[in-house]
C-alpha positions as CSV (number, residue, x, y, z in Angstrom):
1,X,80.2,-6.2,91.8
2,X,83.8,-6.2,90.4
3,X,86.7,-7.2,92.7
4,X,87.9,-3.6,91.9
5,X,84.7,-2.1,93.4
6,X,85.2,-4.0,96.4
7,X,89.2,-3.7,97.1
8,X,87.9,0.2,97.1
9,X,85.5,-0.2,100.0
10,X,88.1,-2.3,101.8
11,X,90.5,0.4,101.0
12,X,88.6,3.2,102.3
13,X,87.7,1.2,105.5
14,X,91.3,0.7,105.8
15,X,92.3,4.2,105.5
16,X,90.0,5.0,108.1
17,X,91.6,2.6,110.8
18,X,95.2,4.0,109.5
19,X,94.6,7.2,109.9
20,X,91.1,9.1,111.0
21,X,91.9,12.4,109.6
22,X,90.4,11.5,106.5
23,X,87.4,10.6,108.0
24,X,86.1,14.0,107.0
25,X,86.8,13.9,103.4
26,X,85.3,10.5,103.1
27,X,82.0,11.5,104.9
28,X,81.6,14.0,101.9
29,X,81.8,11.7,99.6
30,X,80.4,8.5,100.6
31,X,77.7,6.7,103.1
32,X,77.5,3.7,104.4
33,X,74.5,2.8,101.9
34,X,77.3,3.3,99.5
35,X,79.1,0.1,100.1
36,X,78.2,-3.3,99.4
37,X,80.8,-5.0,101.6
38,X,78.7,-5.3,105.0
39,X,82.1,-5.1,106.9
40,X,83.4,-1.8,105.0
41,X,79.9,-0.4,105.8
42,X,80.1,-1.0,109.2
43,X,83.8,0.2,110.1
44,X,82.3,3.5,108.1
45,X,79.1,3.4,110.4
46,X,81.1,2.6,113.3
47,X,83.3,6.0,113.0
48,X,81.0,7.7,111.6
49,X,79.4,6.7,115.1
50,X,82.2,7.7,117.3
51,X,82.8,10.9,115.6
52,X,79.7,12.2,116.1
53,X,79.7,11.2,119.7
54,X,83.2,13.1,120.2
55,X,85.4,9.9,120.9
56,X,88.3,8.1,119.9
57,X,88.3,7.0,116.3
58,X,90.9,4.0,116.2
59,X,91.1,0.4,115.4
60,X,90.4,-0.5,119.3
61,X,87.2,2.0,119.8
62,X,86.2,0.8,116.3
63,X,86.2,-3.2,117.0
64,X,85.1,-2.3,120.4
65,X,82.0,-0.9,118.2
66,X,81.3,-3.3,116.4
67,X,81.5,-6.2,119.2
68,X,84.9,-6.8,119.7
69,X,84.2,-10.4,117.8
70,X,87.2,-12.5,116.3
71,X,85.5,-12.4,112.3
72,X,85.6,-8.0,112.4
73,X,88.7,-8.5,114.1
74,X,90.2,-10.7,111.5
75,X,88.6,-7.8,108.9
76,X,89.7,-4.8,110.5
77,X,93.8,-6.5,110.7
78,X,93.2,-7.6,106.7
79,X,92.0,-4.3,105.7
80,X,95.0,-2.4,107.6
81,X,97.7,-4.7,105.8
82,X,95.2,-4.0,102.5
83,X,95.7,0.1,103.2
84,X,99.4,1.1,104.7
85,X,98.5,5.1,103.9
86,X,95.3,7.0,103.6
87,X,96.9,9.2,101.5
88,X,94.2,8.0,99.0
89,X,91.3,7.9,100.6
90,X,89.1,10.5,98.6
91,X,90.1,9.0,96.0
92,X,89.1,5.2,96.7
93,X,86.2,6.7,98.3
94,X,84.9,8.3,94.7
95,X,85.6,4.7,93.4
96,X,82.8,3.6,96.1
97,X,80.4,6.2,95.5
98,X,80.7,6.1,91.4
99,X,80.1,1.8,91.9
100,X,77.5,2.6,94.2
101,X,75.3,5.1,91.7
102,X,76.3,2.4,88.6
103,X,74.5,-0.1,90.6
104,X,71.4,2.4,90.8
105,X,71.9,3.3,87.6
106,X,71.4,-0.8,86.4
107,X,68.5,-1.3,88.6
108,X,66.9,2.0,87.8
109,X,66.9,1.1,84.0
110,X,65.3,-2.9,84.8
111,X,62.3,-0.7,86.5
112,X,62.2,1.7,83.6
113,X,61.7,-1.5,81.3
114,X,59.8,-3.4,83.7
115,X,57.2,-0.5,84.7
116,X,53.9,-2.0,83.9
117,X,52.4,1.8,83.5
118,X,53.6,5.2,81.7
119,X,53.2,6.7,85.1
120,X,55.8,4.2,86.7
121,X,58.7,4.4,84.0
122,X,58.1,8.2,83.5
123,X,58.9,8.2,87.0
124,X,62.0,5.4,86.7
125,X,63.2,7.6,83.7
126,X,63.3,10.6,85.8
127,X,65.7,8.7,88.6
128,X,67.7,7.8,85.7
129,X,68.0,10.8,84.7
130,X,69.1,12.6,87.5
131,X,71.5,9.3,89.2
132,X,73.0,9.8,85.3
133,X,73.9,13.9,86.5
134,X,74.9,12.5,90.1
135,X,77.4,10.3,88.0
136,X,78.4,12.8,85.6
137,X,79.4,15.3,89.0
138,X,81.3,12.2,90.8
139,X,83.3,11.6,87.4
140,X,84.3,15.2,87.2
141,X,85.2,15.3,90.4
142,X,87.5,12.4,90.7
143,X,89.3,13.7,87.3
144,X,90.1,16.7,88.9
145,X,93.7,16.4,90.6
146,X,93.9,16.4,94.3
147,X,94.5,19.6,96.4
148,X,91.7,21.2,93.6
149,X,90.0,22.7,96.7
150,X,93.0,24.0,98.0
151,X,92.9,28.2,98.7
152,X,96.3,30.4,100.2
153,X,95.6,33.2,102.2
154,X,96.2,35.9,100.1
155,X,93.5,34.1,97.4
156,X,91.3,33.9,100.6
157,X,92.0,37.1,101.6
158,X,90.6,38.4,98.1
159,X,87.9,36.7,98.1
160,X,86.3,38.0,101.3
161,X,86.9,41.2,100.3
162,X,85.3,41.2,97.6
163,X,82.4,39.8,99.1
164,X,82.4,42.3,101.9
165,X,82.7,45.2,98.9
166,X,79.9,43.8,97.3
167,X,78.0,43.2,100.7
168,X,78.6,47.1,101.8
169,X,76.5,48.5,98.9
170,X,74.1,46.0,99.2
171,X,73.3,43.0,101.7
172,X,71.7,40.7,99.6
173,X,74.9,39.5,98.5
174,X,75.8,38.2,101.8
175,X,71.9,37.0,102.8
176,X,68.4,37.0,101.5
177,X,66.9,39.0,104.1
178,X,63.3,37.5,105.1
179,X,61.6,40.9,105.3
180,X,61.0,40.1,109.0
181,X,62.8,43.5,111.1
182,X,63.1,40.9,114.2
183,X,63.7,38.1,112.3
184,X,66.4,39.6,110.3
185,X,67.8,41.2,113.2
186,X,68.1,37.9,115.3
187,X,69.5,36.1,112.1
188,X,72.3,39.3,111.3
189,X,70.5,40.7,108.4
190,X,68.7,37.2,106.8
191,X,69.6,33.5,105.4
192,X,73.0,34.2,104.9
193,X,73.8,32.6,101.1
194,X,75.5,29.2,100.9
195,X,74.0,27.9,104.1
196,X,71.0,25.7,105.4
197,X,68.9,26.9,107.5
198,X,66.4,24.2,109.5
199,X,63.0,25.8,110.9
200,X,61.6,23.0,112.8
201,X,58.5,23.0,115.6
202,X,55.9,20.5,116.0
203,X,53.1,19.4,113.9
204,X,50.8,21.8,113.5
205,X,52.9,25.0,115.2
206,X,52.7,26.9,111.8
207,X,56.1,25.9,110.0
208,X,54.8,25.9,106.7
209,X,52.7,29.1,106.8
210,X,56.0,30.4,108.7
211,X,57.8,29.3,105.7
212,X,55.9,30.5,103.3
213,X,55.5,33.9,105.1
214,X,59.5,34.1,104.7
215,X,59.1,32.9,101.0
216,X,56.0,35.6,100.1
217,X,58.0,38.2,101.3
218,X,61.1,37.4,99.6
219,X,59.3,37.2,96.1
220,X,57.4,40.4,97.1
221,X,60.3,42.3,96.7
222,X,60.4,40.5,93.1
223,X,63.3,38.3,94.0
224,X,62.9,34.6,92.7
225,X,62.2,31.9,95.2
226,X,61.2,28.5,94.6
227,X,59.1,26.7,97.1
228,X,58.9,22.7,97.8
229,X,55.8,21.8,98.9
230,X,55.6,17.7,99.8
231,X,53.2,18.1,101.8
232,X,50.4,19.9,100.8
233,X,49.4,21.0,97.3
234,X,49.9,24.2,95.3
235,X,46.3,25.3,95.4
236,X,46.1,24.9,99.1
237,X,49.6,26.9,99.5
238,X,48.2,29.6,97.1
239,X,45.3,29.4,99.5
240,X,47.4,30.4,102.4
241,X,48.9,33.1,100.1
242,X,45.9,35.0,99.2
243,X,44.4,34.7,102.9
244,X,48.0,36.3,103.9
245,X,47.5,38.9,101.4
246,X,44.2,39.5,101.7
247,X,43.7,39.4,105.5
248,X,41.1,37.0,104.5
249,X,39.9,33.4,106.2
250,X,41.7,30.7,104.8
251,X,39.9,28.1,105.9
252,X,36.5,30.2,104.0
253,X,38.7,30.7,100.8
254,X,39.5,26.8,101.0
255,X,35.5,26.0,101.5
256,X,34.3,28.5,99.7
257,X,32.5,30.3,102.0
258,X,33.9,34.3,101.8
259,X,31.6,37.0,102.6
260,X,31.2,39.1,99.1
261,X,33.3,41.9,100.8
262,X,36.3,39.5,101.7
263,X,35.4,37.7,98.1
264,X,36.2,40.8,96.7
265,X,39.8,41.3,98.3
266,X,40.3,37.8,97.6
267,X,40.0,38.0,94.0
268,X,42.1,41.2,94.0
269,X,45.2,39.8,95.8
270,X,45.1,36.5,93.8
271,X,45.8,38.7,90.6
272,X,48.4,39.8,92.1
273,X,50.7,37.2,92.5
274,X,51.2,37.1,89.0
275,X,53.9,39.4,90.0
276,X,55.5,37.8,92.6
277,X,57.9,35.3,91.4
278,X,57.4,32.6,94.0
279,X,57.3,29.4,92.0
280,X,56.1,25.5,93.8
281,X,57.0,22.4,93.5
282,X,55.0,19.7,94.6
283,X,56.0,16.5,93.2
284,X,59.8,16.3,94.6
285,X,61.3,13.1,95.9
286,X,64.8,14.3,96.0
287,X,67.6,16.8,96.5
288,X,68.8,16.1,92.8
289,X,65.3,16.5,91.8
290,X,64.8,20.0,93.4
291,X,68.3,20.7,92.0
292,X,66.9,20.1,88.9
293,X,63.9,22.3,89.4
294,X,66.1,25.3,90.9
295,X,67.8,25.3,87.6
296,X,65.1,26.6,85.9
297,X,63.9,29.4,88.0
298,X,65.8,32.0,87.0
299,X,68.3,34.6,89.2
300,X,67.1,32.2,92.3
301,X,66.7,34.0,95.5
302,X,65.6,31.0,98.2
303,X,64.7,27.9,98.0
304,X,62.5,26.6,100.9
305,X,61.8,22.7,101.5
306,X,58.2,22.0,103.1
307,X,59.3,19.1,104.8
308,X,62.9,17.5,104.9
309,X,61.6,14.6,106.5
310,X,60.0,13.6,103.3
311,X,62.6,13.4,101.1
312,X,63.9,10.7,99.9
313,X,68.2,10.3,99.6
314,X,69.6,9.7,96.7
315,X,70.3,6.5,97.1
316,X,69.1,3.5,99.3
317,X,70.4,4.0,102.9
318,X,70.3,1.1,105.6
319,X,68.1,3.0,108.0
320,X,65.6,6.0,108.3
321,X,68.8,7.7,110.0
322,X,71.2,6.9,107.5
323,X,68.6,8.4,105.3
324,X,67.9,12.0,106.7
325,X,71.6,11.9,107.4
326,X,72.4,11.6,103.8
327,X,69.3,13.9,102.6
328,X,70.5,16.9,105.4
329,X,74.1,16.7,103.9
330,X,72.6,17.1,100.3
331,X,70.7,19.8,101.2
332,X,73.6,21.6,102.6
333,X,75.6,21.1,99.5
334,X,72.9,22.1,97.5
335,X,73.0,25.8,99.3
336,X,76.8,25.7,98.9
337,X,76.9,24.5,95.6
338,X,74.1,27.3,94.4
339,X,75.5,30.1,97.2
340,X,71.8,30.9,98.3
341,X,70.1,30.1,101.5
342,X,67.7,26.8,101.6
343,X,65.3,27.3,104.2
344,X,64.3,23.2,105.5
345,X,61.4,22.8,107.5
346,X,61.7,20.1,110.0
347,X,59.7,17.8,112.4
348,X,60.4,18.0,116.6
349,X,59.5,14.6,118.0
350,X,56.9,14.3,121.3
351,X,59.0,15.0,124.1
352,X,58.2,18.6,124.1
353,X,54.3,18.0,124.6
354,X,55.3,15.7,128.1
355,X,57.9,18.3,129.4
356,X,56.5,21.2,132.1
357,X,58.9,23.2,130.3
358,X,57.4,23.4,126.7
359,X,59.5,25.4,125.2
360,X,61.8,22.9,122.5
361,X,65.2,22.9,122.4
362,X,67.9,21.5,119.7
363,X,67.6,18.4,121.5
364,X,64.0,17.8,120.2
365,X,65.0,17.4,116.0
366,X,63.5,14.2,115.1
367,X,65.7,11.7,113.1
368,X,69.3,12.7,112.7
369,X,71.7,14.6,114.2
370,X,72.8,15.6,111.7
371,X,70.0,18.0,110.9
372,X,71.6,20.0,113.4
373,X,75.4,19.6,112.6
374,X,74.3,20.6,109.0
375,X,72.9,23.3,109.1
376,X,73.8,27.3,109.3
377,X,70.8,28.0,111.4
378,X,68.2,26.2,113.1
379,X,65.3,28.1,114.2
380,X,62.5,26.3,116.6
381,X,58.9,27.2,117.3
382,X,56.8,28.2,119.4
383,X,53.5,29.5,120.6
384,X,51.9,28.8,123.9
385,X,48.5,28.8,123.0
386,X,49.7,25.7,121.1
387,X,48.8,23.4,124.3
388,X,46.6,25.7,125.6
389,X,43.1,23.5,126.6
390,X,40.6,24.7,124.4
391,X,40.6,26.4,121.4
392,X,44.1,28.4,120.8
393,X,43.1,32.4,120.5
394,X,43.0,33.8,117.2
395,X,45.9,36.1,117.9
396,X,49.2,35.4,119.9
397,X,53.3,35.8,120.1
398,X,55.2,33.4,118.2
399,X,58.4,32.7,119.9
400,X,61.3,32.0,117.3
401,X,64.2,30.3,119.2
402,X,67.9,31.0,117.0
403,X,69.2,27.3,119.0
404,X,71.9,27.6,116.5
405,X,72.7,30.5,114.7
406,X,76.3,30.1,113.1
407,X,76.6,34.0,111.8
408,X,75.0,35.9,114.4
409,X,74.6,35.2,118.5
410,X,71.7,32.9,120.0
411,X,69.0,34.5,121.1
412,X,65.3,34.8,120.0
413,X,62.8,37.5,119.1
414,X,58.7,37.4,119.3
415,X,56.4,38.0,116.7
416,X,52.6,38.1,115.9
417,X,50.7,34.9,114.7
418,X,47.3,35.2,113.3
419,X,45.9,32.1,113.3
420,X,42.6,32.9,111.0
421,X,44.7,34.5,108.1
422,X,47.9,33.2,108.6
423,X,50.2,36.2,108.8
424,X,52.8,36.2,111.2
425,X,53.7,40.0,111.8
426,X,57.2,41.7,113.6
């Protein structure tokens, strides 16, 4: 670690006690997993903290933070007279991050030599390769002069116009709609494009046949959508598919026990998906990696992520929230970066199965809050037959909750689950 690297993390700690308007700037940029200065981490942590809380951000709340003890006092008053202005902090923040990913960088090239099996460094040369991309972006980014991002209002002006031109004659260049009536009409016409959209329920409730319901429609129409699956495997996913198709058992097309009649329709809808341009990928760690993969689908539609509390950030973090903190902010820049909607699929923790009151609320995301600050659109589950004693009936509504919904109002809409073949109907 060069004394360079660290005056940079000192710097952008300082900044933040000068002035916490750049606290923003330096969220996109950096997290505390960045930093290898423990104190810088921990001012970061500590507004990071008080932002999300809706308090203060200051020297005095942040010392209070961190326990009001003489040492981080000491630090905090060394790293003010380090920082008079954070005029440049973006810019001392892109120092942090770029010596953050060179450090992954090193120590993903010892495990690539080190790997005792081809398995193990294909998989080290992989996170080489794509930390190598994430450090090829940060240096293009921190060569480009500041106030890049900067757009007047007549350029502004333009731009939404054209957009709304475009969006006239067709809606799909606003939003990918999901081929739901009452879906789309809840969401205001579909994913809208550039956002993240979180569908979360508990385990079990039907997220990833409601996901892939949402995906199988949008490739229906012959529009590309790319499908993460880190959970369960292609052939059990194309399962699902054909049963949806078909109007088929899936659990007889997975043990092989179809009547020759259903066989039959079976067979005929698994031909067809050759035409249906829904493409999985089942061996994604990361958001670089699926960035990797959505570059090689063609005229991308949607991307749907099955589930985002498996994936990994792209870098170590200090904790499992720092971690889906980092991985929801990646995901949301992925859908900016690529202007189509990624549909994430998320956990709800236990609470809900404890309350009279079943019904979940935003409250219930497992992990970070972030999930929910992240994202365009978070859409929650759920079906009371779900904690119905006994066996759940065959058919029954789905409730979809819109508990955020940034382009359209709240609300929520009810559709058809059928639990043998999977389709969800409305």
């Amino acid at each position: 670690m060069t004394d360079a690297a660290l005056n940079a993390e000192t710097a952008v700690a300082g900044a933040l006690l000068v002035d916490d308007r750049c606290l923003d700037d330096v969220r996109r940029i950096v997290s505390p997993g960045d930093f290898a200065d423990p104190d810088a981490a921990d001012v970061l942590r500590a507004a990071m903290a008080l932002q999300d809380a809706g308090g203060a951000v200051d020297p005095v709340t942040i010392l209070e933070k961190l326990g009001n003890s003489p040492a981080s006092e000491a630090w905090i008053r060394a790293a003010m007279d380090l920082t008079p202005t954070a005029a440049n902090a973006a810019a001392y923040a892109v120092l942090v991050r770029r010596a953050a990913l060179c450090r992954r960088l090193e120590d993903a090239a010892r495990r690539a030599a080190d790997a005792p099996d081809p398995t193990d460094a294909r998989a080290a040369a992989d996170e080489l390769a794509c930390i190598a991309d994430e450090l090829a972006r940060v240096d293009a980014g921190a060569e480009r002069p500041a106030g890049t991002g900067l757009v007047g209002p007549a350029d502004a002006a333009a731009r939404w116009l054209e957009r709304y031109k475009t969006a006239k004659d067709d809606i799909s260049a606003a939003c990918c709609p999901t081929g739901s009536p009452r879906l789309d009409a809840l969401l205001g016409g579909g994913l809208f494009r550039g956002e993240m959209y979180v569908l979360a329920g508990r385990p079990g409730m039907g997220k990833t046949t409601f996901g892939l319901a949402v995906a199988r429609r949008v490739a229906a129409r012959g529009e590309p959508v790319l499908f993460v699956s880190l959970e369960m495997p292609a052939y059990c996913l194309t399962a699902k598919r054909v049963a949806m198709d078909a109007g088929v058992s899936y659990t007889e097309l997975l043990r092989g026990g179809l009547s020759p009649e259903d066989e039959t329709d079976a067979l005929r809808a698994a031909a067809a998906l050759d035409d249906q341009p829904l493409y999985l990928l089942e061996d994604a760690g990361t958001v670089a990696e699926i960035a990797r993969a959505a570059a090689r689908v063609p005229g991308l539609r949607l991307i749907a992520v099955d589930y985002l509390g498996l994936l990994r950030a792209g870098e170590r973090c200090g904790n499992r929230y720092e971690e889906i903190t980092r991985v929801s902010a990646e995901l949301r820049a992925l859908a900016k970066r690529l202007d189509l909607p990624v549909l994430a699929l998320a956990q709800l923790n236990r609470e809900t199965a404890a309350r009279a009151d079943k019904r979940p609320t935003l409250a219930d995301l497992r992990d970070s809050g972030a999930i929910e600050q992240d994202a365009g659109g978070v859409l929650l589950l759920h079906r009371d037959g779900y904690y119905a004693a006994g066996k759940a009936p065959e058919t029954e509504p789905l409730t979809v909750i819109a508990a955020k919904n940034r382009h359209a109002p709240r609300g929520e809409t009810r559709l058809v689950w059928e639990g043998r073949t999977g389709r969800v109907r409305g």
